[in-house]
N, C-alpha and C positions, 0 to 999 in steps of 0.2 A: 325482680330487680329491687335491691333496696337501698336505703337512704343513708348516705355515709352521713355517720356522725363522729365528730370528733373535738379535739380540744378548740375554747376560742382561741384564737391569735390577739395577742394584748401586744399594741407600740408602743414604747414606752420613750424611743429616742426622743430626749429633753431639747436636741438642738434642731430637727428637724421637722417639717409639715408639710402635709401634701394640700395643695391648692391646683383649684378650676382657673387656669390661665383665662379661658372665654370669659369668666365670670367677672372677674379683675378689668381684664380689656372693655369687655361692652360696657360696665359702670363709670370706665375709663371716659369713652367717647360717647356715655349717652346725652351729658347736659348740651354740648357743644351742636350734636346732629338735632335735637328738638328744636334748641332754640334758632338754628339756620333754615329750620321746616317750619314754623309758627306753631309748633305740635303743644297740644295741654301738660305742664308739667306737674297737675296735682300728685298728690300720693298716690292715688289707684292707680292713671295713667299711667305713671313711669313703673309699678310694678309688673301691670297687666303688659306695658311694652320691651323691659326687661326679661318678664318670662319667655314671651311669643320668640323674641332675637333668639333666647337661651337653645331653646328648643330647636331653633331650627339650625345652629351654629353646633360643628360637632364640640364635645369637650376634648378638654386640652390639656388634663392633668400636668402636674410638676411638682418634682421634690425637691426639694431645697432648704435651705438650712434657715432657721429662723431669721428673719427678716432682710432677708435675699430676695425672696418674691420677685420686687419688682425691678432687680438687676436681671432678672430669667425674662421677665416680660417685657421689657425693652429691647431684648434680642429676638422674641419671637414678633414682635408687634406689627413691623415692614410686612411679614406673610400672611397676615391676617386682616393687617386695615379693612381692607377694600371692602372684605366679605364681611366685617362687621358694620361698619357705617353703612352697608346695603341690605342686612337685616332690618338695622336699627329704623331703617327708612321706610322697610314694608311692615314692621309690626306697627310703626305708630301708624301709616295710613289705615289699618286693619283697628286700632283701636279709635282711630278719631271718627269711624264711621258707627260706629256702638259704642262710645264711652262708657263707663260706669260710675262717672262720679256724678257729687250731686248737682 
């Protein structure tokens, strides 16, 4: 069996970009769920809590045209809430029990 190789793919559309809806959305709703949980909001914290939600949330790619973004994620947002601010809830108990800040 061998390994196709072939030419890179270069994008080059000037008016378009693909974004992690999830990504958008959890940084969306994370200050809001910490600060209703008494959760640490250092710098590690919220990255180490950021990631764990990331991970466990599928991604959500979208294309869309330069800074439309968040006319896309205002439409998806209803279908997701729930299951993000219920991440958001399990990674910070998951971090406040090992923190790693100083």
């Amino acid at each position: 069996m061998s390994m196709m190789k072939g030419k890179k793919v270069v994008l080059s559309a000037d008016n378009l970009e693909i974004s992690n809806y999830m990504e958008v959305a959890v940084l969306d709703h994370l200050g809001a769920v910490l600060e209703s949980l008494n959760s640490c909001q250092c710098e590690n914290c919220l990255y180490d809590i950021l990631a764990i939600a990331l991970n466990k949330l599928p991604p959500k790619y979208v294309v869309t045209r330069k800074g439309q973004l968040y006319t896309k994620i205002n439409n998806l947002k209803n279908q997701f809430e729930v299951d993000i601010i219920a991440e958001i809830a399990q990674a910070s108990a998951i971090v406040s029990r090992a923190p790693r800040h100083d």
